[in-house]
MARDOKOL-254014 format. One record per residue: x, y, z of N, C-alpha, C, O in turn; residue in one letter. Coordinates in pm, whole numbers, padded with zeros to 5 digits, always signed. Layout:
XYZXYZXYZXYZA...
END
This chain:
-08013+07212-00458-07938+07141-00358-07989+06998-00342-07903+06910-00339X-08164+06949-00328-08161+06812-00335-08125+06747-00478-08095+06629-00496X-08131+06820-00549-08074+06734-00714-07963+06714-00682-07915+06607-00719X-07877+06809-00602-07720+06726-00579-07720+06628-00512-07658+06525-00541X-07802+06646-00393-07804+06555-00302-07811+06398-00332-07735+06304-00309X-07963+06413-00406-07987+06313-00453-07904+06218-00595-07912+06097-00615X-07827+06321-00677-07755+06271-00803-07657+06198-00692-07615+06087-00724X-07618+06251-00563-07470+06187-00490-07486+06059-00425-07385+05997-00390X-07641+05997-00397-07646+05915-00315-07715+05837-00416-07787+05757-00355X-07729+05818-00563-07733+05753-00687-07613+05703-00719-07594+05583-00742X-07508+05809-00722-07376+05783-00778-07333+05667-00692-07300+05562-00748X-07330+05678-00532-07264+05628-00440-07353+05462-00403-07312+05359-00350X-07456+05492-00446-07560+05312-00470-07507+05266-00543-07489+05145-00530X-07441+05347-00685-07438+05243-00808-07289+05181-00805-07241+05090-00872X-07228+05268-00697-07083+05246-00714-07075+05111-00576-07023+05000-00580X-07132+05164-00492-07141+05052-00386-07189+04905-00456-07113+04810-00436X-07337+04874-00554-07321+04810-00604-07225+04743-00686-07213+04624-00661X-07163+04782-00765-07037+04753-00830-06971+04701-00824-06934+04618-00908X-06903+04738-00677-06836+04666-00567-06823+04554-00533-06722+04484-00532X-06965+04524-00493-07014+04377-00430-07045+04300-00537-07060+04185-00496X-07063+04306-00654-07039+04217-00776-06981+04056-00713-06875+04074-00652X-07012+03947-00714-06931+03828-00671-06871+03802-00805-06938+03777-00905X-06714+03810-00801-06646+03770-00924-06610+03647-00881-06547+03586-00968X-06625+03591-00785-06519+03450-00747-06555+03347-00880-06470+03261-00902X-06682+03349-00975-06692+03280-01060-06546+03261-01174-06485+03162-01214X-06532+03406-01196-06449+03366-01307-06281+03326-01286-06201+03278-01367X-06267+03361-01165-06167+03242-01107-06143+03139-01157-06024+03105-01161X-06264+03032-01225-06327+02867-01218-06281+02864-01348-06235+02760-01394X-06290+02999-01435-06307+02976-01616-06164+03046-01633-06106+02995-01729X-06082+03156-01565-06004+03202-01588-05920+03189-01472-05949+03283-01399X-05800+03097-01403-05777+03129-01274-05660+03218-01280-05672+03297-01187X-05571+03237-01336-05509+03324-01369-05514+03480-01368-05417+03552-01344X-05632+03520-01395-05705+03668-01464-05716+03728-01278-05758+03663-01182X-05653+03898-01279-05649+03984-01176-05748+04013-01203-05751+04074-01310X-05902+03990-01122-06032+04097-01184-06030+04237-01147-06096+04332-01189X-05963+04229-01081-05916+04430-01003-05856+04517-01205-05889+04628-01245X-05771+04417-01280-05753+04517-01371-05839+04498-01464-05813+04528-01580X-05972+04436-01421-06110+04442-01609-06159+04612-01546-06132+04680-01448X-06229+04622-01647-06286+04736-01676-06410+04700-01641-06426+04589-01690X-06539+04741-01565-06689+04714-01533-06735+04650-01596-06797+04556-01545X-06731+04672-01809-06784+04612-01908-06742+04508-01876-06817+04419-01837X-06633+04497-01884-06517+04354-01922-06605+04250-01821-06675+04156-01859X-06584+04288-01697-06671+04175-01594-06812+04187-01619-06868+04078-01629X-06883+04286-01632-07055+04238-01656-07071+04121-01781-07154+04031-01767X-06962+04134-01937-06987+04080-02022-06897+03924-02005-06897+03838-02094X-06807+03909-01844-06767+03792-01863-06870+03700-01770-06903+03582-01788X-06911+03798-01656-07056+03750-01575-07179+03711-01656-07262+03636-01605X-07194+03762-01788-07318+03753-01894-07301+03607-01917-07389+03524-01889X-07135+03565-01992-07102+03455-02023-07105+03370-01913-07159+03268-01956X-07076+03352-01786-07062+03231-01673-07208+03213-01629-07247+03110-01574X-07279+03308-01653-07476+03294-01610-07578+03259-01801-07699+03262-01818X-07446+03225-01933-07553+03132-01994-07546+03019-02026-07435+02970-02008X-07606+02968-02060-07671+02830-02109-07563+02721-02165-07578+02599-02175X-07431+02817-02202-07328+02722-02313-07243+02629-02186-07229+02645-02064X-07207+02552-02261-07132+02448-02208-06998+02524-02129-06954+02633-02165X-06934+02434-01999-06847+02520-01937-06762+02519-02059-06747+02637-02091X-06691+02430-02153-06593+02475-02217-06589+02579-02317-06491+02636-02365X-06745+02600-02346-06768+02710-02429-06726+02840-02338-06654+02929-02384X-06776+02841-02208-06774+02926-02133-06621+02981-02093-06601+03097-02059X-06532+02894-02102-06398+02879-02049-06311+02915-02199-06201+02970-02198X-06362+02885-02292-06299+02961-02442-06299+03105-02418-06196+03173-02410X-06455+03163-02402-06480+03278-02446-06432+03350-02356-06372+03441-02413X-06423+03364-02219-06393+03379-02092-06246+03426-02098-06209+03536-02056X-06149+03314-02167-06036+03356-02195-06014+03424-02297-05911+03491-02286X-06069+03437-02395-06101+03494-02512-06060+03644-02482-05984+03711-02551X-06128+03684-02364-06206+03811-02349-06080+03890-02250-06047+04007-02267X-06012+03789-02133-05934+03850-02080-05802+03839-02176-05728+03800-02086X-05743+03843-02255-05612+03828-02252-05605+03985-02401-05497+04022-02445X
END
């Protein structure tokens, strides 16, 4: 019973995290793009791209690249 307990209030951290993700970034590179229809990957790997090093237009290629 605490392995359930505890697997439920893991599940429900990771999902609460999830949640609160700030997408307002890719707004800036994609303004167009509904982030309600990416998939988790889709936004962690477009969040990967807006937090590196490349130039915004690099950022704004790949960005679109990725949603369409």
């Amino acid at each position: 019973m605490k392995t359930l307990i505890a697997a439920t209030a893991l599940a429900l951290t990771a999902f609460s995290a999830s949640a609160m993700v700030d997408t307002s970034g890719i707004s800036q590179f994609a303004p167009n793009v509904d982030v309600s229809t990416l998939t988790e990957a889709e936004v962690n790997t477009i969040l990967s791209v807006i937090h590196s090093g490349d130039s915004n237009s690099e950022k704004r290629a790949v960005i679109q690249a990725l949603v369409k």
